[in-house]
C-alpha positions in Angstrom: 10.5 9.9 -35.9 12.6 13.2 -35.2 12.2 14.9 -31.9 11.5 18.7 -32.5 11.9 21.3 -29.6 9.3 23.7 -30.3 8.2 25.9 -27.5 9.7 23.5 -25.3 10.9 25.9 -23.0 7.7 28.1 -22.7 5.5 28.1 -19.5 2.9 26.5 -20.9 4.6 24.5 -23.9 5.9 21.1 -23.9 7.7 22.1 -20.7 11.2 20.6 -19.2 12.5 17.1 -20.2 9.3 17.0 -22.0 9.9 15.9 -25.7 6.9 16.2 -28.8 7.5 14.1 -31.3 6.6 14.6 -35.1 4.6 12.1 -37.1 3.4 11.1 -40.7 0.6 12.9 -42.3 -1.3 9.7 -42.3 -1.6 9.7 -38.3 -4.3 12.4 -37.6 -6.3 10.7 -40.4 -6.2 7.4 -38.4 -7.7 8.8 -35.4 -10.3 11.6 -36.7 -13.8 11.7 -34.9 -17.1 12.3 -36.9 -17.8 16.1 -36.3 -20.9 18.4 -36.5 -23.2 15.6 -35.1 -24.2 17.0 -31.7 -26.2 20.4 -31.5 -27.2 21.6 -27.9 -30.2 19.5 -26.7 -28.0 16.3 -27.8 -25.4 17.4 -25.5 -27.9 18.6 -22.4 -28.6 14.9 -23.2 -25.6 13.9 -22.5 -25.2 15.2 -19.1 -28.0 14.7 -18.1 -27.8 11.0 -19.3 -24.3 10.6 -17.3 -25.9 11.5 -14.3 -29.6 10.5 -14.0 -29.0 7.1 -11.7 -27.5 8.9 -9.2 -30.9 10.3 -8.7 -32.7 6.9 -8.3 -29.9 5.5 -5.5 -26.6 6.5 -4.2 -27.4 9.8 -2.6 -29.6 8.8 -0.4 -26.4 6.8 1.7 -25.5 10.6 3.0 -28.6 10.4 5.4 -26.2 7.7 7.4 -23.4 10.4 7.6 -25.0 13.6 8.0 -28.6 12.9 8.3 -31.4 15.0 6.4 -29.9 17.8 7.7 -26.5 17.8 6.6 -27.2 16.0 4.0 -29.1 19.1 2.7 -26.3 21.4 3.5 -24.5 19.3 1.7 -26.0 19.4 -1.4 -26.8 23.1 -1.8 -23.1 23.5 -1.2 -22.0 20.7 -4.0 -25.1 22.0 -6.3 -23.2 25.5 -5.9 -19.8 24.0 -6.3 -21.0 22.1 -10.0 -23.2 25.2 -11.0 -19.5 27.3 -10.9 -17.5 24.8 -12.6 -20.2 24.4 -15.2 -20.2 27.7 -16.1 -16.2 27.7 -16.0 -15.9 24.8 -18.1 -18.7 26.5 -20.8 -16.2 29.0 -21.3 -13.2 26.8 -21.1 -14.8 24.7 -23.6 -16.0 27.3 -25.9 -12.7 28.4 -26.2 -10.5 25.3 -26.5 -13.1 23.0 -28.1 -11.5 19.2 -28.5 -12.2 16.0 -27.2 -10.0 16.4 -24.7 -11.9 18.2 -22.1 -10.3 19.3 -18.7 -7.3 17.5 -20.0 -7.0 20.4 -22.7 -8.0 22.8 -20.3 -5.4 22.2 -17.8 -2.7 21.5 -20.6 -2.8 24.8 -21.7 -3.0 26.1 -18.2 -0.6 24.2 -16.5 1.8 22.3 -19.1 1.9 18.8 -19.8 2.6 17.3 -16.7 -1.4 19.6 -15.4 -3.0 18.3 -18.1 -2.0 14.7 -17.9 -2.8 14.9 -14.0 -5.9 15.9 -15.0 -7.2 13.9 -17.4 -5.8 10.7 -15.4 -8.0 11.8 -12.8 -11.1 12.5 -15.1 -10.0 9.0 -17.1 -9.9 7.2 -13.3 -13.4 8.8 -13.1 -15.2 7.5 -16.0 -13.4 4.1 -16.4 -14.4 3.3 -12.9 -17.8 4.5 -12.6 -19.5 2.0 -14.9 -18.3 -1.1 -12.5 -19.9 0.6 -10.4 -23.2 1.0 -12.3 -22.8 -2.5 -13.7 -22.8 -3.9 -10.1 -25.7 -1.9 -9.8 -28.0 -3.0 -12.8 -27.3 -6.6 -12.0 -28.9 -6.1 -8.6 -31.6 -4.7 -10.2 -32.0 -7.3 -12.8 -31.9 -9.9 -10.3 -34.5 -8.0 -7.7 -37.1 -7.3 -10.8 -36.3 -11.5 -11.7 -35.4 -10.3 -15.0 -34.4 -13.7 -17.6 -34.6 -16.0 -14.3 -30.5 -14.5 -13.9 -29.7 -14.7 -10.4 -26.1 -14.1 -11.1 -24.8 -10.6 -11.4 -21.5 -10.8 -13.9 -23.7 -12.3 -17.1 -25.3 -8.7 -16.5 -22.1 -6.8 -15.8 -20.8 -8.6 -19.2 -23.8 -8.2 -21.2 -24.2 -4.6 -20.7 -20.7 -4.3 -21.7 -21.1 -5.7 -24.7 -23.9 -4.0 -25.9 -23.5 -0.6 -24.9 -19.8 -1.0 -26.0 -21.2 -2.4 -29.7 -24.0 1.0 -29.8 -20.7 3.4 -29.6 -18.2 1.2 -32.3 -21.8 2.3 -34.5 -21.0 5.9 -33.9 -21.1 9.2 -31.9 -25.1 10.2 -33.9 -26.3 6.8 -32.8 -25.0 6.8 -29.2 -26.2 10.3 -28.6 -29.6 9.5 -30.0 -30.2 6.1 -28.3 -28.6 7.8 -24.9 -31.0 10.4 -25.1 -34.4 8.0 -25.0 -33.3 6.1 -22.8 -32.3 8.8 -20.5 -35.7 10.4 -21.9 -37.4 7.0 -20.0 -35.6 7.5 -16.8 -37.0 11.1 -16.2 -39.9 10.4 -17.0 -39.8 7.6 -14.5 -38.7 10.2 -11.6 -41.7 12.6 -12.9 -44.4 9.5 -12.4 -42.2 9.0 -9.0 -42.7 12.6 -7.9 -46.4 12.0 -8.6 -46.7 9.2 -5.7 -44.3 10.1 -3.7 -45.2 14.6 -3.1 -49.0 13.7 -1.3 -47.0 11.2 1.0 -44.8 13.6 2.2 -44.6 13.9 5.6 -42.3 16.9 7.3 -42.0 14.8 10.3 -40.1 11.8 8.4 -37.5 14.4 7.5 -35.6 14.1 11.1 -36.7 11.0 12.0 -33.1 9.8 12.8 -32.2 10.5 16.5 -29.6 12.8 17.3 -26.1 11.1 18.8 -23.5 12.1 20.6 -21.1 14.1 18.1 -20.5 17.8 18.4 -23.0 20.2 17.4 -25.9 16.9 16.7 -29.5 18.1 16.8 -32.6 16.8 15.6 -31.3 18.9 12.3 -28.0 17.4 12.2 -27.8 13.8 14.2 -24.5 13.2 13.2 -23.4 16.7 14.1 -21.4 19.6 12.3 -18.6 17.1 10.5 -21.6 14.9 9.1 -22.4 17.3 6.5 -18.5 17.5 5.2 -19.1 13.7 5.7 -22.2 14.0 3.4 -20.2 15.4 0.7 -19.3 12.3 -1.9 -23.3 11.2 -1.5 -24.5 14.6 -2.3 -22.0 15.2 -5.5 -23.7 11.6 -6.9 -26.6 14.2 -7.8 -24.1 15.7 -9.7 -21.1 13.0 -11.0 -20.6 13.4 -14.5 -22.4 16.5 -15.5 -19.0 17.7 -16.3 -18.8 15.0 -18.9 -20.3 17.5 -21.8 -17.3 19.1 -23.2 -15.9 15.6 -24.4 -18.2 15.9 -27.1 -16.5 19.3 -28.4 -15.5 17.9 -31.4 -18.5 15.8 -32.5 -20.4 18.8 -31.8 -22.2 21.5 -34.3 -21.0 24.9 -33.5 -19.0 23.9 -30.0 -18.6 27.5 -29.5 -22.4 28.2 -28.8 -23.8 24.7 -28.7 -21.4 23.5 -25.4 -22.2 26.1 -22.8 -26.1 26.0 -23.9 -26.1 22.0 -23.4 -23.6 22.0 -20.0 -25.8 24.4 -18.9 -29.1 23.1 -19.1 -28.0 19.7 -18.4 -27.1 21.5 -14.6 -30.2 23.1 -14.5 -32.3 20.0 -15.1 -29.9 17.9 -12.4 -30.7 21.1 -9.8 -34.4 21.0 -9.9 -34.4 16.7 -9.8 -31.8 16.9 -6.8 -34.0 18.9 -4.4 -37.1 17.5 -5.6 -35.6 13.6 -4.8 -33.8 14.8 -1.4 -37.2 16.4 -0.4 -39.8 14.2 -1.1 -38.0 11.1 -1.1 -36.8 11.2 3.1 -40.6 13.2 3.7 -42.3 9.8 1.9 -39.9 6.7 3.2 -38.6 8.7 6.2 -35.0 9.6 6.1 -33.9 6.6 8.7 -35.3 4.0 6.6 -34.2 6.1 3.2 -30.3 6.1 4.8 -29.4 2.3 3.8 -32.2 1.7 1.4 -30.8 0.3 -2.3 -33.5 1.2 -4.2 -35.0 4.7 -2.5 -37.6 5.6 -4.7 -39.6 2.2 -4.9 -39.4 1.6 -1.1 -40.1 5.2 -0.5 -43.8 4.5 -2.6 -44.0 1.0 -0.6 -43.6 3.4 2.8 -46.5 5.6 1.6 -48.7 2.7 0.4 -48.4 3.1 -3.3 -50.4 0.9 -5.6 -48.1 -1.9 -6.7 -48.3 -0.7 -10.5 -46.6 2.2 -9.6 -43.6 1.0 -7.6 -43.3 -1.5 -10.5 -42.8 1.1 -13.4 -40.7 3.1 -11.0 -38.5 0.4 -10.5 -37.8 -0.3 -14.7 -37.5 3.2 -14.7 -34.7 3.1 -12.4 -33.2 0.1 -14.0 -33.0 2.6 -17.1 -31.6 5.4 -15.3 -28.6 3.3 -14.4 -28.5 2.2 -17.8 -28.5 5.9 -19.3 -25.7 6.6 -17.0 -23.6 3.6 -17.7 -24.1 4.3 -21.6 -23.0 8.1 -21.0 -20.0 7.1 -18.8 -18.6 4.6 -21.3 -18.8 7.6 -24.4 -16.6 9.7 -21.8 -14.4 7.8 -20.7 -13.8 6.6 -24.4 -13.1 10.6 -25.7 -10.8 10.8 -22.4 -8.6 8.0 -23.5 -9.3 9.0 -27.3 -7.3 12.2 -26.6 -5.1 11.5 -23.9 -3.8 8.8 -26.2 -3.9 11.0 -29.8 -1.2 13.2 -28.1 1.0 10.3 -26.5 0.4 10.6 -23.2 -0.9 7.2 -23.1 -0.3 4.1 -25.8 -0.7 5.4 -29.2 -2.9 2.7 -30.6 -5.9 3.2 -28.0 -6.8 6.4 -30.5 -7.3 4.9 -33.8 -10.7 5.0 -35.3 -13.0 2.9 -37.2 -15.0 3.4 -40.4 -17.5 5.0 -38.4 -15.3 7.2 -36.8 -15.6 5.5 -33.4 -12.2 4.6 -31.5 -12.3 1.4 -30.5 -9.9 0.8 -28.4 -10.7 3.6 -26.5 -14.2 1.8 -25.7 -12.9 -1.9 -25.5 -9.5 -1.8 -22.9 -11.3 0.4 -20.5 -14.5 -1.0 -20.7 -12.5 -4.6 -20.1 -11.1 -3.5 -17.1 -14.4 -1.9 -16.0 -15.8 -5.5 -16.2 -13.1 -6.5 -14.2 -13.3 -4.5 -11.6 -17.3 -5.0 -11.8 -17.0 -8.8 -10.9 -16.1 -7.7 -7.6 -19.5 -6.5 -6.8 -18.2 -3.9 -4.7 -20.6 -0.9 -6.2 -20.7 1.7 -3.1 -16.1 1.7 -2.9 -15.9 1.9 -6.4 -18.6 4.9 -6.6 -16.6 6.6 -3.6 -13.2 5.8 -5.8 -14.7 7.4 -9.1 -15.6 10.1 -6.4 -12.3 11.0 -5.1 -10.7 10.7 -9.3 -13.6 13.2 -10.0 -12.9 15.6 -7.4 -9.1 16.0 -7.7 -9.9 16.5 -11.5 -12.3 19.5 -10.5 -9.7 21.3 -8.5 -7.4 21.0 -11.7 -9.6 22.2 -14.0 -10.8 25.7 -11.7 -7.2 26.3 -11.0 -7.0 26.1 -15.2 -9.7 28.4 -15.6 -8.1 31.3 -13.6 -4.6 30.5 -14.5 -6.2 31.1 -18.5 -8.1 33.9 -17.0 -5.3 36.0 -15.5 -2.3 34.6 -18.2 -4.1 34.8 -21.5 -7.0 37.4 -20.8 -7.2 37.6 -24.3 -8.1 34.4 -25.6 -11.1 34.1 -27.6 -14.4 33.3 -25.2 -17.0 32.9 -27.5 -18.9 32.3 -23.4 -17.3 34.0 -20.3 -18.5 32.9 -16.8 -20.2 35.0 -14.9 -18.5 36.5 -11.7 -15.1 35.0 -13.6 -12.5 33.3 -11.0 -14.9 34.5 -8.2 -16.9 31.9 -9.5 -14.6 29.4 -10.4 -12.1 30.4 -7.1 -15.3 29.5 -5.3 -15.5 25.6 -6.9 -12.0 25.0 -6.2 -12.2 25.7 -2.5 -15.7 23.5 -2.4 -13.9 20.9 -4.4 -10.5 20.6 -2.6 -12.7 20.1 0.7 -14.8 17.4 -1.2 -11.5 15.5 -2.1 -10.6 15.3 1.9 -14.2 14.9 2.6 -13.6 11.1 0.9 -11.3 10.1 2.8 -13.7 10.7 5.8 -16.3 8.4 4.5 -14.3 5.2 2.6 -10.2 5.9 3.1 -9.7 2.6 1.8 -11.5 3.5 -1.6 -9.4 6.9 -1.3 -5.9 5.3 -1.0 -6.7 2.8 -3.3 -7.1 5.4 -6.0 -4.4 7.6 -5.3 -2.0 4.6 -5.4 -3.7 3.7 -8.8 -3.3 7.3 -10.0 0.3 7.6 -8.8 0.9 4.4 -11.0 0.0 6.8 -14.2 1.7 9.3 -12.8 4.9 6.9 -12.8 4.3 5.8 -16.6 4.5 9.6 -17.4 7.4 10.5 -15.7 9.5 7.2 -17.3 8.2 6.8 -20.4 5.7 9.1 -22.1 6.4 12.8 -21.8 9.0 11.7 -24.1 6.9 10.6 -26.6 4.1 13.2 -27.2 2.9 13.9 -30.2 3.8 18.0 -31.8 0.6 17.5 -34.1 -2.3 16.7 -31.9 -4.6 19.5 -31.1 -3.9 20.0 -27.6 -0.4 20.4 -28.3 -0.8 22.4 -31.2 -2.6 25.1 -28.8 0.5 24.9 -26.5 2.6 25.5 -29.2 0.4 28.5 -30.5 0.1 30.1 -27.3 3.7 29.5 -26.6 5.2 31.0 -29.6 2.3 34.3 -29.1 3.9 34.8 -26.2 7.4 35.0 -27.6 6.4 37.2 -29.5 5.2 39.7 -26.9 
């Protein structure tokens, strides 16, 4: 192969001691996705998919940091934190569609070395997220007594398996199965609602006695710094959403269909977050609701509900984890897909299969996600796919307003409203949210950054100086790079 300089000096090119490489014609065709499968409602799917368990457990472990109280505050400041990225990464995705996702973003905002930061973080994200859920759905298996397993890595292995073996069928299968059985899991927190709203009780909402730390009231218990403590619990509402642009080029019409399905995904996550923080403390009582592993079902045992109920509730749940693990594992697989396509990480993760699936993309991640499942440690890993998630959200708002004030005239089929208001706004909630996790698990926090500065290492030694000039994402760089030479 023959190292070609292009735009290697430009701001937002290659960059220095960067080096793209050329390849054969044959190597794009190796590693093409199938495209035009996804309309909008497929991709609302999607995020809402990615997201749903966080709604049946998780969240409710920020009524031990910040109480009801801060948890609230909490979450209306994270629900306004994703609502601004969301509509900054509709545009940002309108406008550089690929598979690549905040990766693409930031590489054309901030060179190679922003956009591999960036989708490292997102990758870290995705690829840890389903140990976690897997951890998860085995506990669940073995508390419903599911195939007499009382043994949770048969689970963790067997949901690998599957789910893995759904995507190598394809992106128009995967969407479609993701979609009813994300389909199940609402309707399972609708029939939920319907039990749980005539138990409320307002009184069960600050049933957690105030202590001694500053500012603590009935409201807050834990004080003023509980709600920044309440932050990583009240983004599992939200982990994931962000997940949608991945699908850019599988999608029909990215340019209209990606903010429509972002966008709706957010709205349906809004209206289910308030709905389970509400009625969910005011059934089971917010004390009892703080270190409960299964918050819905107990909430309906609280309140007396027929046994019927709390058993359909519970397979619902058991499918709202399973909707999210499905949805994690197609984004972390179109994370690695790109990152690898353009060399940034081992060439060979990025080929495809017949159906257009890549397959290595889904199999060494998903390995080492069964890896890391078998240590049954679900609540650090969640806080560690936490911290990866919220470092990549600062990246990706700084993107949006570096593209914003650099290239004001890039084509935006969408523009968010309020522009880097908006956006300016996420990355200040955001960069508080990454701090915030080391307040609640600094062992999960360190863990990751010493695992991300491990990538960071393998880009610096060995892989800026191997990207590849023909990928998309470069291509853009090199576009935008020789437009402004121009000028």
């Amino acid at each position: 192969m023959t190292v070609e300089p292009a735009a290697a000096r430009a701001p937002h090119g290659p960059g220095r001691g960067v080096e793209a490489e050329a390849v054969d014609a044959g190597y794009l065709q190796k590693r093409e996705l199938r495209t035009g499968t996804a309309g909008w409602v497929l991709l609302a799917g999607l995020g809402v998919a990615a997201v749903i368990s966080g709604d049946y457990a998780g969240w409710n472990f920020g009524l031990a940091e910040g109480g009801f109280g801060g948890l609230l505050i909490a979450v209306v400041l994270m629900a306004v934190m994703y609502s601004a990225m969301v509509f900054g990464l509709a545009e940002l995705g309108s406008a550089l569609p690929t598979a690549g996702g905040g990766y693409t973003f930031a590489r054309r905002a901030l060179g190679p070395w922003g956009g591999y930061a960036t989708g490292i973080a997102v990758l870290i994200e995705y690829a840890i997220a389903p140990a976690a859920i897997a951890t998860f759905i085995g506990a669940y298996v073995e508390s419903l007594g599911l195939f007499g397993i009382t043994d949770g890595w048969w689970v963790y292995l067997a949901v690998y398996a599957i789910f893995i073996g759904i995507h190598l069928l394809g992106v128009g299968e995967a969407l479609k199965v993701m979609m009813a059985i994300a389909g199940v899991a609402v309707a399972g927190l609708v029939l939920y609602l319907v039990g749980a709203v005539p138990a409320f009780d307002a009184g069960k909402l600050l049933d957690i006695a105030p202590t001694g730390a500053a500012g603590a009231s009935d409201f807050l218990p834990y004080g003023v710094l509980g709600i920044w403590a309440a932050f990583p619990f009240a983004i599992w509402f939200f982990l994931a959403v962000e997940c949608v642009p991945l699908a850019a080029e599988e999608a029909r019409d990215p340019a209209r269909a990606m903010p429509r399905g972002i966008v709706a995904a957010m709205g349906v996550l809004l209206v289910l977050a308030v709905l389970m923080l509400v009625f969910t403390s005011g059934a089971g009582g917010s004390a009892a609701m703080s270190a409960s592993g299964n918050p819905p079902v107990e909430a309906l045992e609280v309140a007396g509900a027929s046994s019927w109920l709390t058993t359909v509730v519970n397979y619902a749940g058991l499918f709202g984890l399973v909707a999210s693990f499905f949805s994690i594992i197609y984004a972390y697989s179109r994370q690695t897909f790109a990152l690898s396509r353009a060399g940034y990480l081992p060439r060979r993760l990025s080929i495809t299969n017949s159906r257009k699936a890549p397959m290595l993309a889904l199999l060494v991640p998903g390995a080492i996600g069964f890896v890391l499942s078998l240590t049954g440690q679900g609540a650090m890993l969640l806080n560690m796919a936490v911290f990866g998630a919220t470092v990549s959200y600062v990246l990706m708002m700084v993107s949006h307003i570096v593209l914003r004030r650099r290239e004001p005239d890039l084509p935006r089929p969408y523009r968010t409203p309020g522009g880097t208001v908006t956006t300016g706004i996420a990355l200040v909630l955001a960069a508080a949210a990454v701090l915030a996790t080391f307040l609640v698990d600094p062992v999960a926090a360190v863990w990751t950054l010493v695992a991300y500065g491990v990538f960071l290492t393998y880009f610096a030694l060995y892989s800026r100086h191997h990207l590849v000039a023909a990928a998309p994402e470069e291509e853009f760089a090199a576009l935008a790079a020789a437009g402004e030479e121009l000028r």
